[in-house]
VMD Tcl script that draws the C-alpha trace (Angstrom):
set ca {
  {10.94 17.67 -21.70}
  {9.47 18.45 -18.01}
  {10.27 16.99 -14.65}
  {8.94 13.41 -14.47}
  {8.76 11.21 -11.24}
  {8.08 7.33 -12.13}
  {7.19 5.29 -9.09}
  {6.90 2.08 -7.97}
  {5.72 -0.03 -5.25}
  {3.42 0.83 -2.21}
  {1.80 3.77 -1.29}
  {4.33 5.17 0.97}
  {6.70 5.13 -2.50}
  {3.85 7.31 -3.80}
  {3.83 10.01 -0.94}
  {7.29 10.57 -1.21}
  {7.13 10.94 -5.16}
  {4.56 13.76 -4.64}
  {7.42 15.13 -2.16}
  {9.99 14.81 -4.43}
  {7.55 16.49 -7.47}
  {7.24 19.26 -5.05}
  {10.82 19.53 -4.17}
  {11.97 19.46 -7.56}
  {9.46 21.67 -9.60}
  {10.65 23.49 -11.89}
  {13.29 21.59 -13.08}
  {13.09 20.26 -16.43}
  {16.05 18.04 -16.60}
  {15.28 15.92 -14.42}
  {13.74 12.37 -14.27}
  {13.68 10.86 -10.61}
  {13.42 6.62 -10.70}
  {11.32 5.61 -7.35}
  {12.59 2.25 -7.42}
  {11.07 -0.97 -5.19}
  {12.61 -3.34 -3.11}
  {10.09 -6.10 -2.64}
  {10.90 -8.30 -5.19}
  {13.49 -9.18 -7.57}
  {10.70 -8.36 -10.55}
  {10.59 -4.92 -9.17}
  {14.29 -4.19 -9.34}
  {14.13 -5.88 -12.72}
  {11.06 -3.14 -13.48}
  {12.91 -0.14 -12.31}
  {16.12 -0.70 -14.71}
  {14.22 -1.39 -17.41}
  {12.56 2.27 -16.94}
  {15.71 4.02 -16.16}
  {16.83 2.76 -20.17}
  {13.74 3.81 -21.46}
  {14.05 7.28 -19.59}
  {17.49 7.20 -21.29}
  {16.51 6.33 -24.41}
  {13.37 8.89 -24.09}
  {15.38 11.66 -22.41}
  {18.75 11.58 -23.58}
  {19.63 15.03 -22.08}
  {17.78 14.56 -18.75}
  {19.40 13.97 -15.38}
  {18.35 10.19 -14.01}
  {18.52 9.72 -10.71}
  {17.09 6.37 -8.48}
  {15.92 6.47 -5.11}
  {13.96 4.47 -3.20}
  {13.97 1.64 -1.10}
  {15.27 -0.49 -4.20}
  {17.94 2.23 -4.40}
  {18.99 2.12 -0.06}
  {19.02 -1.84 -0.59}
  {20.95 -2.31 -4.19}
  {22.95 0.81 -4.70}
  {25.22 -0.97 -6.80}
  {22.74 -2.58 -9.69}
  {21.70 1.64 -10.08}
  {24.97 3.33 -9.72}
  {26.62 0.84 -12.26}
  {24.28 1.71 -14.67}
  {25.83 4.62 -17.30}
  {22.11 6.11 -17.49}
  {22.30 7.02 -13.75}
  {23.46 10.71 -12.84}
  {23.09 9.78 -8.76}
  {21.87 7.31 -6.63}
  {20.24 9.32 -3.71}
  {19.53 7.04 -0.30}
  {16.85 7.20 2.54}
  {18.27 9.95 4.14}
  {18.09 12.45 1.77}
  {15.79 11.64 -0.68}
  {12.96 14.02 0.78}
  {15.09 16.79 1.63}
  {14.63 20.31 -0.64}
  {18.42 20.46 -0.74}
  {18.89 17.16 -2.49}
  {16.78 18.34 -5.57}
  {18.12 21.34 -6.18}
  {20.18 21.54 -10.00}
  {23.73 20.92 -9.15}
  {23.75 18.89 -5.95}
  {26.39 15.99 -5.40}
  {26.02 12.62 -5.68}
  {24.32 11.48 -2.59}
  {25.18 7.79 -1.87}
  {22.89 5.47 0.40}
  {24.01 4.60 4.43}
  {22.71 1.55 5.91}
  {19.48 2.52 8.18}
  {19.60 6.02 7.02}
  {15.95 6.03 7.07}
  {16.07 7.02 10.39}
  {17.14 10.17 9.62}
  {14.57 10.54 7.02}
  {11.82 13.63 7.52}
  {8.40 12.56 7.37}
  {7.17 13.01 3.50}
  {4.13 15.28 2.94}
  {0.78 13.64 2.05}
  {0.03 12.67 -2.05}
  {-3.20 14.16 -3.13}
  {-4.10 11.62 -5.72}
  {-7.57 13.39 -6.31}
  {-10.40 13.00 -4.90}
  {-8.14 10.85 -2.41}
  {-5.22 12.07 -0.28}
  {-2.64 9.18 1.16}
  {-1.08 10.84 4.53}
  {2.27 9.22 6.01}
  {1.64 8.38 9.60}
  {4.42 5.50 10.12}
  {6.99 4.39 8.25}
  {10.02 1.49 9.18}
  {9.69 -1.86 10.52}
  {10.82 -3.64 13.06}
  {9.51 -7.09 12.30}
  {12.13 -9.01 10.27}
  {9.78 -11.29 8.11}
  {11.85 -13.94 6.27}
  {11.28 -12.93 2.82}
  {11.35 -9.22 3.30}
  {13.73 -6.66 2.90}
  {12.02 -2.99 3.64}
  {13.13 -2.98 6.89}
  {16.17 -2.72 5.42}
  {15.31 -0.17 2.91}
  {13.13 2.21 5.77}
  {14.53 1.40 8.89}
  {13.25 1.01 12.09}
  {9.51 1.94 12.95}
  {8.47 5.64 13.66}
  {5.18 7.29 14.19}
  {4.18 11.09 12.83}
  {2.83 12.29 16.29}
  {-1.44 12.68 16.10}
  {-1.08 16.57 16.38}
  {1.19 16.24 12.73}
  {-1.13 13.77 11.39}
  {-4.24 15.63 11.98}
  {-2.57 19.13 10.61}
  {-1.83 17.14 7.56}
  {-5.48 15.58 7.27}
  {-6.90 19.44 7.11}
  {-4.25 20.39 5.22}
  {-5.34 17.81 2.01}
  {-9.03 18.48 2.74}
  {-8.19 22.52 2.41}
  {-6.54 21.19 -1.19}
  {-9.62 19.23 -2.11}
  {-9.89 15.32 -0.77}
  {-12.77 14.06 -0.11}
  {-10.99 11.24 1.34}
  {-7.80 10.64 3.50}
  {-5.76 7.38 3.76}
  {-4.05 6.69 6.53}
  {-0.59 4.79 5.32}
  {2.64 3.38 6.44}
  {4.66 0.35 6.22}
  {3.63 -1.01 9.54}
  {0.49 0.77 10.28}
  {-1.13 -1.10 13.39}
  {2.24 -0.14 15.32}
  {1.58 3.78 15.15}
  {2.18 4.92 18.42}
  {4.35 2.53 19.93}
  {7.57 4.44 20.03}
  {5.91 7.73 21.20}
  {5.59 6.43 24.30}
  {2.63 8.14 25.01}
  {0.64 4.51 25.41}
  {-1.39 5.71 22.28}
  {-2.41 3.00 19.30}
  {-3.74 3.69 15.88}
  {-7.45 3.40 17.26}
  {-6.65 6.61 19.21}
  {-5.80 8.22 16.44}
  {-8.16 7.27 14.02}
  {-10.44 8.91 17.02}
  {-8.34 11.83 16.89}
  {-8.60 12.51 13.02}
  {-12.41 12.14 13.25}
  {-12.88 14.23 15.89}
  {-10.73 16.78 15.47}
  {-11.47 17.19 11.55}
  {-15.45 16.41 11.38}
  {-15.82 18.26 8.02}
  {-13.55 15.26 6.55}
  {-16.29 13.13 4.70}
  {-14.19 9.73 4.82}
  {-10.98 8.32 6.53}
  {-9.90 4.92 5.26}
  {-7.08 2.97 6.25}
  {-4.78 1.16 4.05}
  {-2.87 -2.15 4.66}
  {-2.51 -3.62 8.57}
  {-1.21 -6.48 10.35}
  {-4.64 -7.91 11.87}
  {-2.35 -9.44 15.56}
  {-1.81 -5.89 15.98}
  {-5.20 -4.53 15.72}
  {-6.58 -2.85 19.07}
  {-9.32 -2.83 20.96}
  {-9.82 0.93 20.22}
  {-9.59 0.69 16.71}
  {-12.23 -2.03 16.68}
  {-14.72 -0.05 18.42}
  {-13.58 2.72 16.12}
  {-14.90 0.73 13.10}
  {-17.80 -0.34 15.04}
  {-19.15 3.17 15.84}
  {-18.03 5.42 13.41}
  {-19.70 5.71 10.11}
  {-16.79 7.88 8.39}
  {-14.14 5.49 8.95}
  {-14.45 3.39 5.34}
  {-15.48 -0.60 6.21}
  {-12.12 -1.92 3.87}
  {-9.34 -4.12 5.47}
  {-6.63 -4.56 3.59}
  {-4.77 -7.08 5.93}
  {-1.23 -8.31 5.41}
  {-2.43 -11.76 5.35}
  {0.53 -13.36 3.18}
  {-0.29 -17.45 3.36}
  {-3.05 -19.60 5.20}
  {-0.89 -22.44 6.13}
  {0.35 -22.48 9.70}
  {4.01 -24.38 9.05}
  {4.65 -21.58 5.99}
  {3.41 -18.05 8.23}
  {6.14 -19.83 11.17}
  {8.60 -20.08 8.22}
  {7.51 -16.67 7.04}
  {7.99 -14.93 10.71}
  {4.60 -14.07 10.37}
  {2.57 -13.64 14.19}
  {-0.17 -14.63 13.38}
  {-1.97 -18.37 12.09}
  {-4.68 -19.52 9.93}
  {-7.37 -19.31 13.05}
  {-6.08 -16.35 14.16}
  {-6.79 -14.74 11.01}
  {-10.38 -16.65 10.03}
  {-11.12 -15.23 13.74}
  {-10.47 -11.55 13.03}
  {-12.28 -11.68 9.90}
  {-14.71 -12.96 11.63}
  {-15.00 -10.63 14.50}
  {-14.86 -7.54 12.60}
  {-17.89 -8.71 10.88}
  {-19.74 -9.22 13.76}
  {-18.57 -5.13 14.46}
  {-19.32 -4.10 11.29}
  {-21.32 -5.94 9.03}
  {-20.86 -4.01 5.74}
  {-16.56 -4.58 6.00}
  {-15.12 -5.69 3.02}
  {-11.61 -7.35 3.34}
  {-8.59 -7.68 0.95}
  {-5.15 -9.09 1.66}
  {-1.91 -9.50 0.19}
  {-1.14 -13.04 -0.22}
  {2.02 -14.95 -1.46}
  {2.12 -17.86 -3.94}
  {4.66 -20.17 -3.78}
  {6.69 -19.02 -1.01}
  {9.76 -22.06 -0.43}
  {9.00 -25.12 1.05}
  {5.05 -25.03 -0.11}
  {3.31 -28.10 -0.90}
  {0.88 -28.76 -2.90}
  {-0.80 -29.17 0.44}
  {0.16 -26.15 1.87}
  {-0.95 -23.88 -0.80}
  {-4.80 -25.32 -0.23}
  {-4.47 -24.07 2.99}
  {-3.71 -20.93 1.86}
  {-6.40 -20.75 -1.13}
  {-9.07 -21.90 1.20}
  {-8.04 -19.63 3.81}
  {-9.40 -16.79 1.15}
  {-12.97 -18.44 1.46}
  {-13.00 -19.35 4.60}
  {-11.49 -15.28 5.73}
  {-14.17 -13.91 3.06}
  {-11.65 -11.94 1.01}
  {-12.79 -9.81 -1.69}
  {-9.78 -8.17 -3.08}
  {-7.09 -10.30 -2.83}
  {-3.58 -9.00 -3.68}
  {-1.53 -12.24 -5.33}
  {2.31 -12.33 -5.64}
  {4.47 -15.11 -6.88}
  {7.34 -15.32 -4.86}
  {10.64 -13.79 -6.04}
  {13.79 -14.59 -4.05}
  {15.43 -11.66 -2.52}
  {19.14 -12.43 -1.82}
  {20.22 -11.82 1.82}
  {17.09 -12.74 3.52}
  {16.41 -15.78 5.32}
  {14.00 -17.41 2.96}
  {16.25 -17.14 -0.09}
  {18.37 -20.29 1.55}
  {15.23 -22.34 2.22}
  {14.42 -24.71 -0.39}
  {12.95 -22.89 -3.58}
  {9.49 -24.18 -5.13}
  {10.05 -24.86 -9.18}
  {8.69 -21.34 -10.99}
  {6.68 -23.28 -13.21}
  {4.28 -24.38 -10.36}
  {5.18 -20.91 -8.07}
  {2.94 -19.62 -11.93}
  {0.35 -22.30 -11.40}
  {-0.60 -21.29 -7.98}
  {-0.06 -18.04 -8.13}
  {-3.02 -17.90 -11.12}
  {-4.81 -20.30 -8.78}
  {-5.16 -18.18 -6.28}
  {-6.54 -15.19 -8.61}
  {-8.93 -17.41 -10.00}
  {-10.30 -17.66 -6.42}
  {-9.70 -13.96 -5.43}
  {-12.16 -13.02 -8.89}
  {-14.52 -15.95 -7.88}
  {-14.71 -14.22 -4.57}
  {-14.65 -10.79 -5.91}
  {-17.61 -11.25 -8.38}
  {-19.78 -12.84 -5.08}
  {-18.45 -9.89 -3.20}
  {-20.28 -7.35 -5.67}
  {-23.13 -9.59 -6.03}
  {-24.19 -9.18 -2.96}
  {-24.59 -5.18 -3.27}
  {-27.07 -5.63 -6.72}
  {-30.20 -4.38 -5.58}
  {-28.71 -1.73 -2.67}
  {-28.16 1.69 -2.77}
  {-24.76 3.70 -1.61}
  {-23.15 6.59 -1.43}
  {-19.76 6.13 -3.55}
  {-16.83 8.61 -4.72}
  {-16.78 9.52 -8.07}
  {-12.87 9.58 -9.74}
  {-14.08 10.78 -12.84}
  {-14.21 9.07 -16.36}
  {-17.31 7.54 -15.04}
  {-15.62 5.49 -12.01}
  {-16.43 5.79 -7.86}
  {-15.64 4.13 -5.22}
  {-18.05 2.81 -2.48}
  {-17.09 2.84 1.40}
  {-16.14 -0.49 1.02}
  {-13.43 -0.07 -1.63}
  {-15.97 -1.34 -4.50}
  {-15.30 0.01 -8.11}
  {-18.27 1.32 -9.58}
  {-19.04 2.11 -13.25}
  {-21.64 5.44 -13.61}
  {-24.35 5.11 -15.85}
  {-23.38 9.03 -16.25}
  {-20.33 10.45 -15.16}
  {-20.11 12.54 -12.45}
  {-17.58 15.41 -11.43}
  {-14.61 13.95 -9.60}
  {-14.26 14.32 -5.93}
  {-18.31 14.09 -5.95}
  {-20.00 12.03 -3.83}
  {-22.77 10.31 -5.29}
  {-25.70 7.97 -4.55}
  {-26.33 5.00 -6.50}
  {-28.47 2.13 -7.25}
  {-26.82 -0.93 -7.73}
  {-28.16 -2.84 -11.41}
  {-25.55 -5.50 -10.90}
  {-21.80 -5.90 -11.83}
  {-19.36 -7.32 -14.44}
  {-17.22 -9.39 -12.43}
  {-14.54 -6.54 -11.60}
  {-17.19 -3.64 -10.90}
  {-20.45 -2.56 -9.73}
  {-22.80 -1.70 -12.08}
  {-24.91 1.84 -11.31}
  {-28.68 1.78 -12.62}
  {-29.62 4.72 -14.86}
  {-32.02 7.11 -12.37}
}
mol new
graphics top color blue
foreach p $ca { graphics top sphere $p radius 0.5 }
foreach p [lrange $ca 0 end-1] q [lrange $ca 1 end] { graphics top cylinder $p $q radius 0.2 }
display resetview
């Protein structure tokens, strides 16, 4: 057997897994659960693999960590497959991986005390930590509770780590955290994440493309608006943390934002950069929707222009607000939930229709896949090495990608 890391959830779950990897190679004992917090499901997901990794690895060492692991220490420790439950605080420290160490047991908002992870090269395309924590207490959501408070890498750290991945080979960097549009607000330097997306370009002009990944649109700034207006290396894709598109459910939600406010963004940022291409998590089902309600919210996908929309049913999470609100049956929180795919691929496949005919530049993955600016999958009519950027004609598209025409 070797060392094996199995991860789940966001992005920021995936940084710290490469961390861990790093921390821990050489072992080959050892398998290290990433677990989830953000649903029920993804508790569910993460026991399920710690049996398997039993059943697979009889011998190994299992240990959980994670933010499912800070929140529910007790539904991992009780299981007789797990060797250690290791919380926030330590779970990217060297010290912590090392054969031998103790049990490590998770302390509320330990995540404070957490060092920032190291970026995950996830060739051609390198994720770099620049916030993690959240100080928004949305009522459905526990990472806050799993991460703690916000906290910013400073630019000078963030824009080592960008020429660090680019000296390992990424062609890309994604700027990531659990909260990204409120980098900067507890350095107290009066910096947002538009300055620093400035920063990274400027100070790192050999990097061929910066992209962002998700963001709360209310906190958007004026800088990083511009930024997407005038620079061509910053990737046109928006992933915004949209979440519903009925005013009455985002005030039940804790959300900052309404409907108009987020048909207006979309809106604007179009008008700043024509070729954006927006996605969005969204939630079906969340308590207290109505048939009504939910329209709002599938509508709000046309009327916003999303192309890749993100769908979750809802899952109750005990101990936050929205678990005591009055549940929606799961057989319709299933209806809607498909509903609102349905209309994410119907907007998806008019997304990609509207590149047939264009050429762009796109980021080849290998096995005959890229990726334009805009987040678009592309298939290759011949496959190209990955990490290559290549130039493309676009012959049309199957509904999930674009299509490249044979030159």
């Amino acid at each position: 057997m070797s060392l094996d890391v199995i991860t789940f959830g966001c992005r920021l779950n995936a940084v710290d897994s490469e961390t861990i990897r790093a921390h821990a190679r050489g072992r080959d004992d050892l398998v290290v659960v990433n677990a989830c917090a953000v649903t029920a499901e993804a508790t569910r997901q993460a026991r399920q693999a710690v049996r398997r990794a039993a059943r697979a690895n009889p011998r190994a060492e299992i240990v959980v960590t994670g933010c499912g692991a800070e929140i529910e220490p007790q539904a991992f420790s009780s299981m007789p497959e797990v060797v250690r439950v290791v919380g926030a605080a330590d779970k990217l420290r060297p010290e912590t991986w090392a054969p031998g160490h103790e049990r490590v047991a998770p302390v509320a908002d330990a995540a404070l005390l957490a060092p920032p992870a190291d970026a995950a090269i996830l060739a051609p395309r390198a994720f770099v930590q620049v916030q993690t924590g959240c100080d928004h207490r949305c009522t459905f959501c526990v990472i806050p509770f799993g991460r703690g408070a916000s906290r910013s890498t400073p630019a000078a750290q963030v824009i080592a780590e960008v020429r660090r991945v680019l000296d390992r080979g990424a062609q890309e960097a994604v700027l990531t955290g659990v909260d990204l549009t409120s980098w900067g607000l507890d350095l107290g330097a009066g910096e947002r994440l538009g300055d620093l997306v400035r920063a990274v370009l400027a100070a790192v002009p050999e990097l061929p493309r910066l992209r962002l990944s998700s963001l709360d649109a209310v906190e958007i700034d004026d800088a990083l608006v511009r930024a997407f207006a005038e620079e061509d290396r910053l990737a046109p894709h928006l992933h915004l943390s949209l979440q519903s598109g009925d005013d009455m459910i985002l005030k039940r939600m804790r959300r900052r934002h309404s409907r108009a406010d987020a048909v207006r963004f979309c809106d604007g940022m179009r008008r700043a950069r024509p070729d954006v291409a927006f996605g969005c998590d969204v939630i079906a089902g969340f308590p207290t929707e109505t048939d009504a309600m939910f329209e709002n919210t599938r509508s709000a996908l046309e009327d916003c222009g999303i192309a890749y929309a993100h769908v979750f049913p809802y899952s109750v999470r005990p101990g936050v607000p929205a678990a005591r609100m009055p549940q929606v049956a799961g057989e319709i929180i299933k209806i809607r939930a498909a509903a609102l795919r349905a209309t994410g691929e119907a907007l998806l496949a008019r997304h990609l229709a509207g590149h047939v005919g264009r050429r762009l530049t796109a980021l080849s993955e290998g096995r005959g896949l890229a990726r334009a600016a805009d987040f678009a999958l592309v298939r290759l009519a011949t496959d190209a090495p990955k990490g290559a950027f290549v130039d493309v004609t676009v012959a049309g598209h199957d509904g999930r990608a674009l299509l490249a025409a044979v030159e």
